[in-house]
PLY file of the C-alpha trace (Angstrom):
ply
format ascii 1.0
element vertex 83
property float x
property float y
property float z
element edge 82
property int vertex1
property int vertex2
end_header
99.00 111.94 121.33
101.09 111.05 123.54
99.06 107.47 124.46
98.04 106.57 121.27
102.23 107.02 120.33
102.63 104.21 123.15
99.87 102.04 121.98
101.66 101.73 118.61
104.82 101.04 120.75
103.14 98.61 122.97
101.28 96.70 119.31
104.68 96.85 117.29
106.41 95.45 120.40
103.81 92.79 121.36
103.87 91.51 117.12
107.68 91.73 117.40
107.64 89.18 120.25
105.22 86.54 118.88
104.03 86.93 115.51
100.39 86.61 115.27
99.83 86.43 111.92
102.98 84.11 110.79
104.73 85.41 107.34
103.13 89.58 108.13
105.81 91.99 108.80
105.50 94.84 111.44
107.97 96.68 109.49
104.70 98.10 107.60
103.89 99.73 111.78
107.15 101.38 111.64
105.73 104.62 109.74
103.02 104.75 111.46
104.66 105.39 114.83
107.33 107.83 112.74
104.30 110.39 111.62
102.84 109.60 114.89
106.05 111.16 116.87
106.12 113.77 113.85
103.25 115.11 114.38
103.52 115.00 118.61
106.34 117.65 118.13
104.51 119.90 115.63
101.81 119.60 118.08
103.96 120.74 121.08
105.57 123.60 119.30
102.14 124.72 118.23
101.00 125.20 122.00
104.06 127.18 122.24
103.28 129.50 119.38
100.04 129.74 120.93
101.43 130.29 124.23
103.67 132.79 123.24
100.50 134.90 121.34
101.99 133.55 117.70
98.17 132.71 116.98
98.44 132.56 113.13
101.69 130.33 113.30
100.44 127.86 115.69
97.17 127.41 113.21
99.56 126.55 110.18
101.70 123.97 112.95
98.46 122.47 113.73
96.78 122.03 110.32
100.54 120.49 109.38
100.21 118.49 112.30
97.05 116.99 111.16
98.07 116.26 107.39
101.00 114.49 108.88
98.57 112.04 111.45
96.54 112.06 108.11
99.80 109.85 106.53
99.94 107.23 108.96
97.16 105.92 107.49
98.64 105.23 104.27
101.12 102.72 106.21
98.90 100.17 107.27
95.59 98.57 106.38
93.32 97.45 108.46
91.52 94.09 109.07
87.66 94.07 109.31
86.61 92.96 112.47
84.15 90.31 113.18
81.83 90.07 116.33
0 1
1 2
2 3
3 4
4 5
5 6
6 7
7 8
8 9
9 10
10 11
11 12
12 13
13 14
14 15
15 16
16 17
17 18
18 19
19 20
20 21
21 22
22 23
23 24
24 25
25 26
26 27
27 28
28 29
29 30
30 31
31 32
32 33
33 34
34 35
35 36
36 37
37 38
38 39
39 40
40 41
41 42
42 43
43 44
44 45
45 46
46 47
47 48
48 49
49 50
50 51
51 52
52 53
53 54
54 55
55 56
56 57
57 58
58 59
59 60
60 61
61 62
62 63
63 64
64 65
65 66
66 67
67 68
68 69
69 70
70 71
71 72
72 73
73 74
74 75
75 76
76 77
77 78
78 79
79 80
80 81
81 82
């Protein structure tokens, strides 16, 4: 999680600086990143649940984890890509 969080820093930064596509907003990367981070931190207090032998609670963290990385995509669209 915790590198794919920085690659959406490192893509929002890098279109902040020069805009590649002139007149596209990176405002529309801004969620993204947010559900990203969201979902880090259910993540991390999931493996302590588990740590601490909370088994059941830690399952309901992660599946809320997932539905929130699930969201992100409803932020941004994505370009096909042509080889």
């Amino acid at each position: 999680m915790g590198a794919y969080i920085s690659s959406l820093r490192a893509f929002h930064k890098q279109r902040g600086e020069r805009e590649l596509m002139p007149g596209k907003s990176i405002e529309k990367w801004d969620e993204p990143l947010k559900y990203a981070q969201d979902a880090h931190k259910i993540f991390r207090n999931a493996e302590s649940n588990r740590k601490g032998k909370d088994i059941k609670e830690a399952n309901v963290l992660v599946e809320k984890a997932m539905k929130t990385l699930e969201l992100r995509y409803d932020h941004i669209s994505f370009s096909p890509c042509i080889i």
